[in-house]
C-alpha positions as CSV (number, residue, x, y, z in Angstrom):
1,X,-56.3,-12.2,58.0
2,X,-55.0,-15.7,58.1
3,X,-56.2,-19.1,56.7
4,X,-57.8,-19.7,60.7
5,X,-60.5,-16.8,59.3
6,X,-61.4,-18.6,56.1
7,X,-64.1,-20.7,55.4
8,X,-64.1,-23.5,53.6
9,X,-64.8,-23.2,49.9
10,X,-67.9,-25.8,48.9
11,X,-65.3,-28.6,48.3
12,X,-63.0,-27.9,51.5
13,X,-60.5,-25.9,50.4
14,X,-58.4,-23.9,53.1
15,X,-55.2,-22.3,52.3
16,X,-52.1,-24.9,51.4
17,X,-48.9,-23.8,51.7
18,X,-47.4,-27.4,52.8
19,X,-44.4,-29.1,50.7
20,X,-45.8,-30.9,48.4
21,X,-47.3,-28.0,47.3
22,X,-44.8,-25.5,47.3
23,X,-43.1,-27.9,45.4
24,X,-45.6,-28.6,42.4
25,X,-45.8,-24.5,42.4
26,X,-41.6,-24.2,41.9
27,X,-41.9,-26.7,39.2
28,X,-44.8,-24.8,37.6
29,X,-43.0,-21.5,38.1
30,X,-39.9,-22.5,36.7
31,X,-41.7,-24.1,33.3
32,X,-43.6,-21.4,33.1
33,X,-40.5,-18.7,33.2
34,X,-38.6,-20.8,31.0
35,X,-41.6,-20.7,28.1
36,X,-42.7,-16.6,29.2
37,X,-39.4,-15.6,30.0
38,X,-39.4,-12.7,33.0
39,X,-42.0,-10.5,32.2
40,X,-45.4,-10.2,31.0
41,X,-49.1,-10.1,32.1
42,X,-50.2,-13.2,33.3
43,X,-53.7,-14.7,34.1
44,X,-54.3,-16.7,37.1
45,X,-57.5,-18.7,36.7
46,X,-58.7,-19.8,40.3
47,X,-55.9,-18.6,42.2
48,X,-57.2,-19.8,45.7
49,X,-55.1,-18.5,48.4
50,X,-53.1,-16.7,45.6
51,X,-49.6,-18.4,46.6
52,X,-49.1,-18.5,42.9
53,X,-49.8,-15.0,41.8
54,X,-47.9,-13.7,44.6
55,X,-44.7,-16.2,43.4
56,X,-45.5,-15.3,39.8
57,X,-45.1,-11.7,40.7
58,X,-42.0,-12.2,42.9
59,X,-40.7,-13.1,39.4
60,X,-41.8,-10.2,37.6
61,X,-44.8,-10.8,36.1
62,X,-48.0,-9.0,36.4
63,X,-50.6,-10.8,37.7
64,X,-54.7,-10.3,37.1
65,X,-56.3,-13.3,39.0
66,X,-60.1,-14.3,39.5
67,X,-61.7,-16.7,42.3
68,X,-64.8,-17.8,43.3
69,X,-64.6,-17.8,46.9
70,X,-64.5,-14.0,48.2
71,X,-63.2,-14.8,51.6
72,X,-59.9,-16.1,49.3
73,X,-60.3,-12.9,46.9
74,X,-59.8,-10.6,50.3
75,X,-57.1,-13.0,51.4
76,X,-55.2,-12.3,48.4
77,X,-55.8,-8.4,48.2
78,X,-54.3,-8.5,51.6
79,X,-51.2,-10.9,51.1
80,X,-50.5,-8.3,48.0
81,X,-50.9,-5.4,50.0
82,X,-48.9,-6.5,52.8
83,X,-46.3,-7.1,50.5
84,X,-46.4,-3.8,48.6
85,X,-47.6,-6.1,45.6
86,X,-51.2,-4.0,44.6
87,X,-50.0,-3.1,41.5
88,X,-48.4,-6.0,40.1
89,X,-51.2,-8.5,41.7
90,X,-54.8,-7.8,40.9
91,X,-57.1,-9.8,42.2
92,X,-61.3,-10.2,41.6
93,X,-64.5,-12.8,42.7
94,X,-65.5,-14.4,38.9
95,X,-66.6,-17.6,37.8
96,X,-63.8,-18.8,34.9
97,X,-66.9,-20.0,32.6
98,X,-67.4,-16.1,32.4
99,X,-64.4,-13.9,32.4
100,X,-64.4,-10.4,33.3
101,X,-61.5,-9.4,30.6
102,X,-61.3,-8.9,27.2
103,X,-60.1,-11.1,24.2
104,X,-56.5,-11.6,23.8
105,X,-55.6,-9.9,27.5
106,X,-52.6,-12.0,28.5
107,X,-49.5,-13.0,27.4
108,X,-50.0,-16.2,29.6
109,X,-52.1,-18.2,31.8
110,X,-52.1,-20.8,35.0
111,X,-55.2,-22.7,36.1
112,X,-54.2,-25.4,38.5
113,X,-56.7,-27.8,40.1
114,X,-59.8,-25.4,39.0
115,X,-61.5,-27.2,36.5
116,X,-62.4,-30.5,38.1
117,X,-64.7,-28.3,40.1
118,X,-66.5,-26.5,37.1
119,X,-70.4,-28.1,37.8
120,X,-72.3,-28.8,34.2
121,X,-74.5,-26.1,35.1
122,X,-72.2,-23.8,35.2
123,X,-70.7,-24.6,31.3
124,X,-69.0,-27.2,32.4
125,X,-64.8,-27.5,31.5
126,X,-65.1,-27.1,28.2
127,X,-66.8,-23.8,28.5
128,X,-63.6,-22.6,31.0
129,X,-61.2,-23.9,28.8
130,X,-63.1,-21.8,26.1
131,X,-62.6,-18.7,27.8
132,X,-59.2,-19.1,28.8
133,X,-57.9,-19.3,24.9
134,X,-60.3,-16.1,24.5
135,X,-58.6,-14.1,27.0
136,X,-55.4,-15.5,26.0
């Protein structure tokens, strides 16, 4: 699978892996170690093609992730199994105004460019931003 066999999310969203990118994820990655330290269980909110998960993993975190879009939830169960990752990266379909996990889950969470997309019928932001603190 590849990001030629994805469709488009609603808002046009194929796979990025370009520079700019990568480097906005390092910079993330390397605040985010520096406040968690190396270990923990980590929730990624709308992790797209999962490029973060799998770099949050490479850095020994364990990673439970949810996205909307299945064709980018099998994407990501195949990056992490390609990589031997399945048990560190776990990845499901799930809107994040209604979170499939329990209060108080994670020792940390990412949600990069997910909530600008959160429709008013769907809770809006403020009900995502709700659930992450609940699962956090």
């Amino acid at each position: 699978m590849s990001a030629e066999t994805i469709q488009p999310t609603p808002w046009g969203q194929h796979e990025i892996r370009g520079p700019v990118h990568l480097f906005r994820e390092r910079l993330l990655i390397r605040q985010f170690c520096a406040l968690m330290g190396d270990s923990g269980r980590v929730f990624d909110a709308g992790c797209g093609s999962g490029s973060l998960a799998m770099d949050l993993q490479k850095e020994g975190f364990r990673v439970d992730a949810i996205e909307q879009s299945s064709e980018f939830v099998e994407l990501v169960r195949h990056k992490a199994a390609r990589y031997g990752s399945e048990s560190q990266v776990q990845v499901q379909q799930a809107s994040v105004t209604q979170l499939p996990f329990d209060d108080d889950s994670f020792d940390g969470v990412v949600c990069g460019e997910v909530l600008e997309h959160v429709l008013p019928e769907d809770g809006g932001d403020s009900v995502a931003v709700a659930e992450l603190h609940r699962v956090l």
